[in-house]
PDB file of N, CA, C and O in Angstrom:
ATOM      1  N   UNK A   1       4.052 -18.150  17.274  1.00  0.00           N
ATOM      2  CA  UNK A   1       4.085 -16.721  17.075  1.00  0.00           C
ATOM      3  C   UNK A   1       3.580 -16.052  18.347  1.00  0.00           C
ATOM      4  O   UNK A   1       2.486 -16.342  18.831  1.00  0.00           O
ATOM      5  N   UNK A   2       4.374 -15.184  18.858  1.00  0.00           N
ATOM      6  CA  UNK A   2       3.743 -14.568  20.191  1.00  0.00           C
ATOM      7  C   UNK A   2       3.435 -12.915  20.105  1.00  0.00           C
ATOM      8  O   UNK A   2       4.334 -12.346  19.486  1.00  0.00           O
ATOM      9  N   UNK A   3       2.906 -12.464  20.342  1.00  0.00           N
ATOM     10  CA  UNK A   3       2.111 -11.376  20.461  1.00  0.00           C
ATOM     11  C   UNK A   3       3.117 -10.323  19.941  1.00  0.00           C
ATOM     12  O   UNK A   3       2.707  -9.510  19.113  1.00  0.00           O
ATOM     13  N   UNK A   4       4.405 -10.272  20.362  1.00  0.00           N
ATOM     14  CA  UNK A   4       5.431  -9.403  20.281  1.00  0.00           C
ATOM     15  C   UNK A   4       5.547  -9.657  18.596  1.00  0.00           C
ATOM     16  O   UNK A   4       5.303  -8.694  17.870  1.00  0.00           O
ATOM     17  N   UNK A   5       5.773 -10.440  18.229  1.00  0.00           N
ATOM     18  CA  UNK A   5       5.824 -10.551  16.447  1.00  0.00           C
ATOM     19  C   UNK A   5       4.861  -9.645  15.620  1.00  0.00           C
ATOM     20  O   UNK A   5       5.088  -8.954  14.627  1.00  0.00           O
ATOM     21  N   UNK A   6       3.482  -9.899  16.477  1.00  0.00           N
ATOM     22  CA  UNK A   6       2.520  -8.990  15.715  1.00  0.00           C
ATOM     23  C   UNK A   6       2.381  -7.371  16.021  1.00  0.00           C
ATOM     24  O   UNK A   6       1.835  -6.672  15.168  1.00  0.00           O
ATOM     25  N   UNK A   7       2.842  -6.819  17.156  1.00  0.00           N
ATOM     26  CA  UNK A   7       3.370  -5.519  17.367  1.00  0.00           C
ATOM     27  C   UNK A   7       1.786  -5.163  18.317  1.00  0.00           C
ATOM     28  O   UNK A   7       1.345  -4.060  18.642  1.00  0.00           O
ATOM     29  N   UNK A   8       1.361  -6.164  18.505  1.00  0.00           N
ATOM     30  CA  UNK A   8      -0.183  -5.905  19.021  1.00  0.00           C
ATOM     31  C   UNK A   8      -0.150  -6.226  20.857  1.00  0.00           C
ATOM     32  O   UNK A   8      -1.181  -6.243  21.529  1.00  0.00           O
ATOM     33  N   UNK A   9       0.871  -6.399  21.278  1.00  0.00           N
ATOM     34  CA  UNK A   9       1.177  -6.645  22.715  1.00  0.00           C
ATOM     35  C   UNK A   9       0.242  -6.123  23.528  1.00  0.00           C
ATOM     36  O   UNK A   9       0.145  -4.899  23.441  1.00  0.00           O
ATOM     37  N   UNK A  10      -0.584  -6.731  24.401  1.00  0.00           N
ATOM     38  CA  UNK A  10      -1.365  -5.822  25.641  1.00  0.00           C
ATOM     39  C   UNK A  10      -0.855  -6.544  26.721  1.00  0.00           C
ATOM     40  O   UNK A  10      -1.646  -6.834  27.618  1.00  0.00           O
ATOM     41  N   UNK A  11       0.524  -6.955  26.829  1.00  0.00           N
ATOM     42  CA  UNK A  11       0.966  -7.544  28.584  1.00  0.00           C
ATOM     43  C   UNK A  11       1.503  -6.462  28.984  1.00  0.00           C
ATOM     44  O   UNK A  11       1.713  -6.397  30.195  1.00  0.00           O
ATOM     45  N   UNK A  12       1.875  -5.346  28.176  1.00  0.00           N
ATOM     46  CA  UNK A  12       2.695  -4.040  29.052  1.00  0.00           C
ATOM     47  C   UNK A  12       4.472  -4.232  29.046  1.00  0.00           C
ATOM     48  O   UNK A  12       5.337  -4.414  28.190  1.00  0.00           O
ATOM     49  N   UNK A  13       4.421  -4.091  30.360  1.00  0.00           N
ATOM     50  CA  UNK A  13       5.791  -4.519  31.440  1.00  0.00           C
ATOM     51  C   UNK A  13       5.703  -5.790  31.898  1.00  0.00           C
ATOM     52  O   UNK A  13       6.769  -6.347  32.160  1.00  0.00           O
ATOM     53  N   UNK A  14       4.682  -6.388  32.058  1.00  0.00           N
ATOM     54  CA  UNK A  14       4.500  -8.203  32.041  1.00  0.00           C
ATOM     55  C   UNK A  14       5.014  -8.832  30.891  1.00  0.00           C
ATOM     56  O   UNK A  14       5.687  -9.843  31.095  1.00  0.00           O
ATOM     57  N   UNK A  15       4.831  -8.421  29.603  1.00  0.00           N
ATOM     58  CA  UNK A  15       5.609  -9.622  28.379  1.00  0.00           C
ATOM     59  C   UNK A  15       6.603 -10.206  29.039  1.00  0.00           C
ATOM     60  O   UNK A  15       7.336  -9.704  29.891  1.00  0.00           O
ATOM     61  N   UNK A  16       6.599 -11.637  28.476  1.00  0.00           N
ATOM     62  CA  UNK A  16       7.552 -12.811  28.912  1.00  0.00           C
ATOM     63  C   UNK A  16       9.159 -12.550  28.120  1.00  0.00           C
ATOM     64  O   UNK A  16      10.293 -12.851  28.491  1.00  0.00           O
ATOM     65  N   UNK A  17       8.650 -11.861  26.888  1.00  0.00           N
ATOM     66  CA  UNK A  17       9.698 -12.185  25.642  1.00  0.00           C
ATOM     67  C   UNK A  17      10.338 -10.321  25.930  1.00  0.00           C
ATOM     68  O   UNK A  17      11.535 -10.052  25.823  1.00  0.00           O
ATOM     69  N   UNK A  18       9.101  -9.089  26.342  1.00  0.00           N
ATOM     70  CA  UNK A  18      10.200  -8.099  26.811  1.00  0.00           C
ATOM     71  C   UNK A  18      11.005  -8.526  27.616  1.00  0.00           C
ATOM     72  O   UNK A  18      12.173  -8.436  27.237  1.00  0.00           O
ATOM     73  N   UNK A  19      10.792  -9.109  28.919  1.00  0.00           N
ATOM     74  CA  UNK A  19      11.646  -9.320  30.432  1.00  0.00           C
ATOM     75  C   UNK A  19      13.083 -10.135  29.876  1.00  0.00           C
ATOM     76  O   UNK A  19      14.249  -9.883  30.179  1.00  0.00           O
ATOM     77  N   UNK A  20      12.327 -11.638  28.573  1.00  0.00           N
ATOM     78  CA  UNK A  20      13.772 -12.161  28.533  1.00  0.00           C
ATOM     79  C   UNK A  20      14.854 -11.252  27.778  1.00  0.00           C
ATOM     80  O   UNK A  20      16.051 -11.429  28.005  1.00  0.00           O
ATOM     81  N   UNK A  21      14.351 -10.141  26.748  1.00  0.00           N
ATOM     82  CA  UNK A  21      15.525  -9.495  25.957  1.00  0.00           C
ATOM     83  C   UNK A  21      16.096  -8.442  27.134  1.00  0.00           C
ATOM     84  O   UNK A  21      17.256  -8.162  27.434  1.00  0.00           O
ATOM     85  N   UNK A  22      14.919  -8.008  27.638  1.00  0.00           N
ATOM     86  CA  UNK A  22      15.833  -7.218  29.018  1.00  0.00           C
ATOM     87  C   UNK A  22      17.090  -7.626  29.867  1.00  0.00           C
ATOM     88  O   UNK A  22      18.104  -6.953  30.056  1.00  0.00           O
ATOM     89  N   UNK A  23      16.824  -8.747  30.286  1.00  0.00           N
ATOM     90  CA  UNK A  23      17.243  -9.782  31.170  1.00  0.00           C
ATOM     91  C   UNK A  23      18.824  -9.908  30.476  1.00  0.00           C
ATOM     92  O   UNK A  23      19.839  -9.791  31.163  1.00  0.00           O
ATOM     93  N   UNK A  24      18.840 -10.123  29.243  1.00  0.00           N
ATOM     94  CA  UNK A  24      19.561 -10.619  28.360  1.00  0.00           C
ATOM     95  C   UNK A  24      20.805  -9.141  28.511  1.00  0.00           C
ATOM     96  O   UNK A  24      22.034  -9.182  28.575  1.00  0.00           O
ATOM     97  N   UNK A  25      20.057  -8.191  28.523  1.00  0.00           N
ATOM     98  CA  UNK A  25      20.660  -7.104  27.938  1.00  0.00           C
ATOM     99  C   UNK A  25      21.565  -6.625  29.155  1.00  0.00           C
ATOM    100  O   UNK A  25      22.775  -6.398  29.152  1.00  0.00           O
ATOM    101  N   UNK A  26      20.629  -6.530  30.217  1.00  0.00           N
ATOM    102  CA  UNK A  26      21.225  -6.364  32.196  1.00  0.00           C
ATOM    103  C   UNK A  26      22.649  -7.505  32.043  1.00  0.00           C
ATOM    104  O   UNK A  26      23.742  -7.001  32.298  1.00  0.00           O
ATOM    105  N   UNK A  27      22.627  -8.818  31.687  1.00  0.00           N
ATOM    106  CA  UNK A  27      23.346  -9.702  32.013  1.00  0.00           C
ATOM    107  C   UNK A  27      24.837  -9.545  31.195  1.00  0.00           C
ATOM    108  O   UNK A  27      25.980  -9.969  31.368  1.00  0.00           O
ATOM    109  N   UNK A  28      24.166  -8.716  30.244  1.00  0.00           N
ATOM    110  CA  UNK A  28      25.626  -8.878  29.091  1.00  0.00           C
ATOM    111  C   UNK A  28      26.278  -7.172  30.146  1.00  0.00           C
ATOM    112  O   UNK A  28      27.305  -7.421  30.778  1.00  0.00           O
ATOM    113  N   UNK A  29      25.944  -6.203  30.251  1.00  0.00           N
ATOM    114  CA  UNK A  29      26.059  -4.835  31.034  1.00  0.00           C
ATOM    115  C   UNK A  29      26.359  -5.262  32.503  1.00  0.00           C
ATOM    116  O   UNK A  29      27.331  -4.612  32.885  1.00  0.00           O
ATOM    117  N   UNK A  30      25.979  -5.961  33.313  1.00  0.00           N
ATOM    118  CA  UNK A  30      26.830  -6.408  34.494  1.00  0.00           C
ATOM    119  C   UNK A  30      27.980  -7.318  33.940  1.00  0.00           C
ATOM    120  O   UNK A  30      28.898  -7.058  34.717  1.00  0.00           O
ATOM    121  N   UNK A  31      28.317  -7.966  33.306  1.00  0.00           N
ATOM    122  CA  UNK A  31      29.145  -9.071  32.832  1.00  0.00           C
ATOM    123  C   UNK A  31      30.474  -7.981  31.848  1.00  0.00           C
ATOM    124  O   UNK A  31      31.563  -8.472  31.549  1.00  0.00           O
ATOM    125  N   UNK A  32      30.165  -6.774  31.543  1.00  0.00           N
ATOM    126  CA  UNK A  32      30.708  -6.213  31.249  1.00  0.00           C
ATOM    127  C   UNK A  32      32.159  -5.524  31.753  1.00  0.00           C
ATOM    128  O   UNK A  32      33.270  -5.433  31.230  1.00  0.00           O
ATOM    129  N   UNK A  33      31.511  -5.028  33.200  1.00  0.00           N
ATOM    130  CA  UNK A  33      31.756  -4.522  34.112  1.00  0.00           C
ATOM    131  C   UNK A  33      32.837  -5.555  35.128  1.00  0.00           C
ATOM    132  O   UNK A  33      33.641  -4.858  35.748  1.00  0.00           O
ATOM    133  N   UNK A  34      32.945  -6.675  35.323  1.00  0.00           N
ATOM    134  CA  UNK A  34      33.471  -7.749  35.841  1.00  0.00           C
ATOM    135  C   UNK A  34      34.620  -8.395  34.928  1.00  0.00           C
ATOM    136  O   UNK A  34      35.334  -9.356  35.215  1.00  0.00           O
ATOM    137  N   UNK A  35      34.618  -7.506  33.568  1.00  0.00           N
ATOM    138  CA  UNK A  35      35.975  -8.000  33.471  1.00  0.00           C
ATOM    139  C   UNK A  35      37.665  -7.024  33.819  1.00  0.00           C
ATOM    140  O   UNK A  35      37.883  -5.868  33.456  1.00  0.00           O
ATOM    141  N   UNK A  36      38.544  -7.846  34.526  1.00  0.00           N
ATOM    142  CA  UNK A  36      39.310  -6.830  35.055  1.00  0.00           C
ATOM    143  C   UNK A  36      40.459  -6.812  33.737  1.00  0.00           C
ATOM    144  O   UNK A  36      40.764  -7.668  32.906  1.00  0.00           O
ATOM    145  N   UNK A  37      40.926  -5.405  33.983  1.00  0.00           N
ATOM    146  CA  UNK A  37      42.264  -4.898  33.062  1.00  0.00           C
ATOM    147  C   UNK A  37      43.529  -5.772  33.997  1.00  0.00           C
ATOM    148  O   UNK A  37      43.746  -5.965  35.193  1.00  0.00           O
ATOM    149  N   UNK A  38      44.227  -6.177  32.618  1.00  0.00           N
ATOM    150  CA  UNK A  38      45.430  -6.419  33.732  1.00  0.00           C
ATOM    151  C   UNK A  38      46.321  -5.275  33.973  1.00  0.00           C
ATOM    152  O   UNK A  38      46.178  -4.340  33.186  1.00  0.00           O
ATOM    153  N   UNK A  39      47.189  -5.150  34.870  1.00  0.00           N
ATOM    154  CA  UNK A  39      48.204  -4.093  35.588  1.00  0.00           C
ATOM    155  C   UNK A  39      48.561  -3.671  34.676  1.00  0.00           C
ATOM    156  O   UNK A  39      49.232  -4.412  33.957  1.00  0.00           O
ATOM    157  N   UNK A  40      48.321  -2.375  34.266  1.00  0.00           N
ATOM    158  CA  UNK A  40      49.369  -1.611  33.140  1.00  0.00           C
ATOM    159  C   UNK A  40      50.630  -1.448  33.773  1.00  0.00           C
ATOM    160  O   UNK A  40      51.500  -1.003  33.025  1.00  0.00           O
ATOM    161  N   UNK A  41      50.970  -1.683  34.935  1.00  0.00           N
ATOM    162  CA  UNK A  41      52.382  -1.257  34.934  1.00  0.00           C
ATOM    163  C   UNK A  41      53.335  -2.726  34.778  1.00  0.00           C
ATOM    164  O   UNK A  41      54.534  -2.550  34.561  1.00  0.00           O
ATOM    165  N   UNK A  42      52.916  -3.920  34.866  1.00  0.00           N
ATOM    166  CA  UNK A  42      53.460  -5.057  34.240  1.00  0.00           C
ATOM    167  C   UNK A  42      53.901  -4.984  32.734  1.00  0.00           C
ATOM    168  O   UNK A  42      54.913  -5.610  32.418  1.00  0.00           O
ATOM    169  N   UNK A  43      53.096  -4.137  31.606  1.00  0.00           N
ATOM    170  CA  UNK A  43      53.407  -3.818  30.505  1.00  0.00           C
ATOM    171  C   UNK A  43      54.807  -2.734  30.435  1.00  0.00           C
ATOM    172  O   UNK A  43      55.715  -2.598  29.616  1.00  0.00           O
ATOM    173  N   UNK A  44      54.476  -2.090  31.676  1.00  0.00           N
ATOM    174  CA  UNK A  44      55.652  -0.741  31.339  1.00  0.00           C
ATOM    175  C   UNK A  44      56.681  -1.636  31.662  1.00  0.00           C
ATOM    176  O   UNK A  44      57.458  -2.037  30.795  1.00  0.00           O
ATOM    177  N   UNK A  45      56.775  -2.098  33.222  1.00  0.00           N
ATOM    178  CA  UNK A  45      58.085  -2.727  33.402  1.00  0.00           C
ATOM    179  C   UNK A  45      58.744  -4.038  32.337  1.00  0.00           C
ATOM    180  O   UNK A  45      59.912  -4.425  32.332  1.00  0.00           O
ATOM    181  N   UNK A  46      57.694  -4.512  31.542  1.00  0.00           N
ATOM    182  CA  UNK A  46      58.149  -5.809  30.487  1.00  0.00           C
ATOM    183  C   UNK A  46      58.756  -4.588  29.086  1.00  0.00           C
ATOM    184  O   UNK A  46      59.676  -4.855  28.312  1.00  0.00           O
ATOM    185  N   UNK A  47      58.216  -3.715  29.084  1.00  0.00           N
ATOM    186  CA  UNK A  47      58.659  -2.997  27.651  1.00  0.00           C
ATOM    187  C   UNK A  47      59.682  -2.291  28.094  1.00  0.00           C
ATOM    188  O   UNK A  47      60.596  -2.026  27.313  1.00  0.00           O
ATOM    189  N   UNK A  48      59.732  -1.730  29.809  1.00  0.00           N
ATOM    190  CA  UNK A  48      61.064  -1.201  29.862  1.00  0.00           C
ATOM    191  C   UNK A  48      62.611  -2.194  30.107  1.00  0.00           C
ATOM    192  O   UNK A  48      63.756  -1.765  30.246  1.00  0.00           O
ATOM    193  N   UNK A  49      62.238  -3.289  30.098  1.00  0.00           N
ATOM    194  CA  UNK A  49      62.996  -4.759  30.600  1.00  0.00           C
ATOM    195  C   UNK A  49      63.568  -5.088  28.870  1.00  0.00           C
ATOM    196  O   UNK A  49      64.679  -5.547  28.607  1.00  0.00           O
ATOM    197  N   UNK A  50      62.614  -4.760  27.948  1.00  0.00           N
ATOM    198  CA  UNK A  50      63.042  -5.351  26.665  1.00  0.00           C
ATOM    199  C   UNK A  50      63.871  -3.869  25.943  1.00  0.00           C
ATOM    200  O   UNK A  50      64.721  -3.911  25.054  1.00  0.00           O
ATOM    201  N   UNK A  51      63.367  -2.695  26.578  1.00  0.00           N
ATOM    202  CA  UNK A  51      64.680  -1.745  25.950  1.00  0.00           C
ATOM    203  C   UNK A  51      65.207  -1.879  26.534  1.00  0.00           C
ATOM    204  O   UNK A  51      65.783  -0.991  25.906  1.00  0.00           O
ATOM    205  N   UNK A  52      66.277  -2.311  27.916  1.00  0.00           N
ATOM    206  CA  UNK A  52      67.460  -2.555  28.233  1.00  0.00           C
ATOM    207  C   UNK A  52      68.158  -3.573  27.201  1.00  0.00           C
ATOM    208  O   UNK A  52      69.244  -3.193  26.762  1.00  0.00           O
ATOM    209  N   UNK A  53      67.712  -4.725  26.790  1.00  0.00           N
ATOM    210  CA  UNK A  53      67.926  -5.411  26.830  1.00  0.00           C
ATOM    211  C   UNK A  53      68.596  -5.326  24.972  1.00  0.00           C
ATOM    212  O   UNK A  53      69.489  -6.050  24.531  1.00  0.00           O
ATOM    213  N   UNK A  54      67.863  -4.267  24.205  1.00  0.00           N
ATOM    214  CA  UNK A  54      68.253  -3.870  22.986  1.00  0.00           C
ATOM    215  C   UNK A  54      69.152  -2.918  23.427  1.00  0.00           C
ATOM    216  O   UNK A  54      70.304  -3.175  23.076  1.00  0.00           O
ATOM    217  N   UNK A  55      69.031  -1.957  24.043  1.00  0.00           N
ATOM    218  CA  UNK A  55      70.194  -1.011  24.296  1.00  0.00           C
ATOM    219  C   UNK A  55      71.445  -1.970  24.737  1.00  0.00           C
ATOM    220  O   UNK A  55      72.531  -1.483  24.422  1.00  0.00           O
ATOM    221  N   UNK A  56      71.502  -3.025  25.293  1.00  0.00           N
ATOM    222  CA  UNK A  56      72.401  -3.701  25.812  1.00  0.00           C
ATOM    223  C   UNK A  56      73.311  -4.708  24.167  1.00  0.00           C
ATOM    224  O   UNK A  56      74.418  -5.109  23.809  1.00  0.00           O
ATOM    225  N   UNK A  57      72.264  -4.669  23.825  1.00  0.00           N
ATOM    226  CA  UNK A  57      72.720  -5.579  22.540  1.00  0.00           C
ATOM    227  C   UNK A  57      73.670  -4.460  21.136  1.00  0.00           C
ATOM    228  O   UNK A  57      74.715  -4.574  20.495  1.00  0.00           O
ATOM    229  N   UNK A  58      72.619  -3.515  21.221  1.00  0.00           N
ATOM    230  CA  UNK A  58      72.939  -2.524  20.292  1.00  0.00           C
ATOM    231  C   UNK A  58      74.480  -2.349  20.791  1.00  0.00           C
ATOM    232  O   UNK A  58      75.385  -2.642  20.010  1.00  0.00           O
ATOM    233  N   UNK A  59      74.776  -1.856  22.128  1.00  0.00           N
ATOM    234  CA  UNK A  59      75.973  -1.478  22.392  1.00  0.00           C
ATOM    235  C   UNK A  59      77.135  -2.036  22.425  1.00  0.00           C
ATOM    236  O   UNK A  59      78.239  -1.495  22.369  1.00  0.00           O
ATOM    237  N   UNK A  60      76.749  -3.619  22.557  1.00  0.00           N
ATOM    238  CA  UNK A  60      77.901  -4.562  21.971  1.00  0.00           C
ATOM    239  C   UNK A  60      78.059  -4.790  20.912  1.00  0.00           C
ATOM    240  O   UNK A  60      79.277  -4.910  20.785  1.00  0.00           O
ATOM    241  N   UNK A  61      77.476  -4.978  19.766  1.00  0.00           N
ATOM    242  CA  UNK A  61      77.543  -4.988  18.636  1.00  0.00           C
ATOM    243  C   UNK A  61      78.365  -3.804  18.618  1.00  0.00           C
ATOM    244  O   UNK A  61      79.554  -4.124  18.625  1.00  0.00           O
ATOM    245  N   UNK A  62      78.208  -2.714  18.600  1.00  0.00           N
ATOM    246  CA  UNK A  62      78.907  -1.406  18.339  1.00  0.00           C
ATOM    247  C   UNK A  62      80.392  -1.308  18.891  1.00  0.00           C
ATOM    248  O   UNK A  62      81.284  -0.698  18.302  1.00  0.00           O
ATOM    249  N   UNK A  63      80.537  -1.932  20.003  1.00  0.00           N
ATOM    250  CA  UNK A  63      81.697  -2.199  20.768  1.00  0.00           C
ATOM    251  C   UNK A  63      82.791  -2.857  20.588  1.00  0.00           C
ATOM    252  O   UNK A  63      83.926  -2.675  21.027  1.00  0.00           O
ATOM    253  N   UNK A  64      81.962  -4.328  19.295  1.00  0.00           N
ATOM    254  CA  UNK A  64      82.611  -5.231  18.687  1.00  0.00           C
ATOM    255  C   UNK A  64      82.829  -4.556  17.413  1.00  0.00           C
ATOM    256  O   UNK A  64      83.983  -4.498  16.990  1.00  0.00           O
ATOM    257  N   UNK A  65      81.756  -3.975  16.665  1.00  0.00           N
ATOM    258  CA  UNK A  65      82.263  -3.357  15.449  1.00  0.00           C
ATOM    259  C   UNK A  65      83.736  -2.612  15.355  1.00  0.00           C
ATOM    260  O   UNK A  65      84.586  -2.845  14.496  1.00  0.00           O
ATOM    261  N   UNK A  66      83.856  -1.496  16.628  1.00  0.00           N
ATOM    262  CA  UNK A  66      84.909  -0.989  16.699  1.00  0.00           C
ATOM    263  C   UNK A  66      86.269  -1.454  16.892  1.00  0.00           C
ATOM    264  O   UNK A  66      87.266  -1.072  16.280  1.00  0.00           O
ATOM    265  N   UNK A  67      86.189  -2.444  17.943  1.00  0.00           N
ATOM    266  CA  UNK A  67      87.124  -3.393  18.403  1.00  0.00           C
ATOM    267  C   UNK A  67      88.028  -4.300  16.348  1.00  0.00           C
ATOM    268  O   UNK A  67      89.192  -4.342  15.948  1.00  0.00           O
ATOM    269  N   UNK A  68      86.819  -4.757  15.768  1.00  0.00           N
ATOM    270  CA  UNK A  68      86.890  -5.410  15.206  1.00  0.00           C
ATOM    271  C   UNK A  68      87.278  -4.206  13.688  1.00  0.00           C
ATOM    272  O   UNK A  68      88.288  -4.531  13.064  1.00  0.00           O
ATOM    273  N   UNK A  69      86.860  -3.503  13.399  1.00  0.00           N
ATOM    274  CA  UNK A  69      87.175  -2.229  12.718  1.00  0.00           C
ATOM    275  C   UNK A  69      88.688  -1.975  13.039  1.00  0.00           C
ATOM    276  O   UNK A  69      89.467  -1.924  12.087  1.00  0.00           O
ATOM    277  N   UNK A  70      89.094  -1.833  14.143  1.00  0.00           N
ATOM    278  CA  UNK A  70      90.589  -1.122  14.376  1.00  0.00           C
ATOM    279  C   UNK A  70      91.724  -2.232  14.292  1.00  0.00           C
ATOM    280  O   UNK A  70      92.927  -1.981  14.361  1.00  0.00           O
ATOM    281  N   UNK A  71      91.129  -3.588  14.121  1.00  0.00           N
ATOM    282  CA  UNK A  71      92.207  -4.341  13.883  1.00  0.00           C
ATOM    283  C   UNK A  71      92.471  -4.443  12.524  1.00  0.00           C
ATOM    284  O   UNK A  71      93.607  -4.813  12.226  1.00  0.00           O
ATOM    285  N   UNK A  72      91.573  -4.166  11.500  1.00  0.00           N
ATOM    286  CA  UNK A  72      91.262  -4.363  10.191  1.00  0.00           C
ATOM    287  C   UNK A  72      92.200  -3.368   9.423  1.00  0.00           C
ATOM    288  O   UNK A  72      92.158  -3.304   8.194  1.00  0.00           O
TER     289      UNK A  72
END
């Protein structure tokens, strides 16, 4: 049981067990900061790559419907 349990602390700014939750707290808040975003514009160009690629589909289908409609 260390001093901090009993709420009776006289180390101050010296406690061993303040510095480690501090320590703890600095490490997770720099570690925060160090993680990078990836390129949002890799997302635009992949989502604008996959609506071509439905507009491209949609329009054959439609192309064939008609084709295939007027022989009917």
């Amino acid at each position: 049981m260390t001093c901090c349990c009993t709420y009776k602390c006289e180390q101050g700014r010296d406690c061993p067990v303040r510095k480690r939750e501090i320590e703890t707290v600095n490490r997770a808040y720099i570690e925060r900061e160090t993680v990078t975003d990836p390129n949002p514009y890799e997302d635009v160009f992949g989502t604008f790559k996959a609506l071509v690629i439905v507009l491209a589909v949609w329009i054959a289908v439609t192309l064939l419907s008609y084709v295939l409609w007027g022989k009917l």
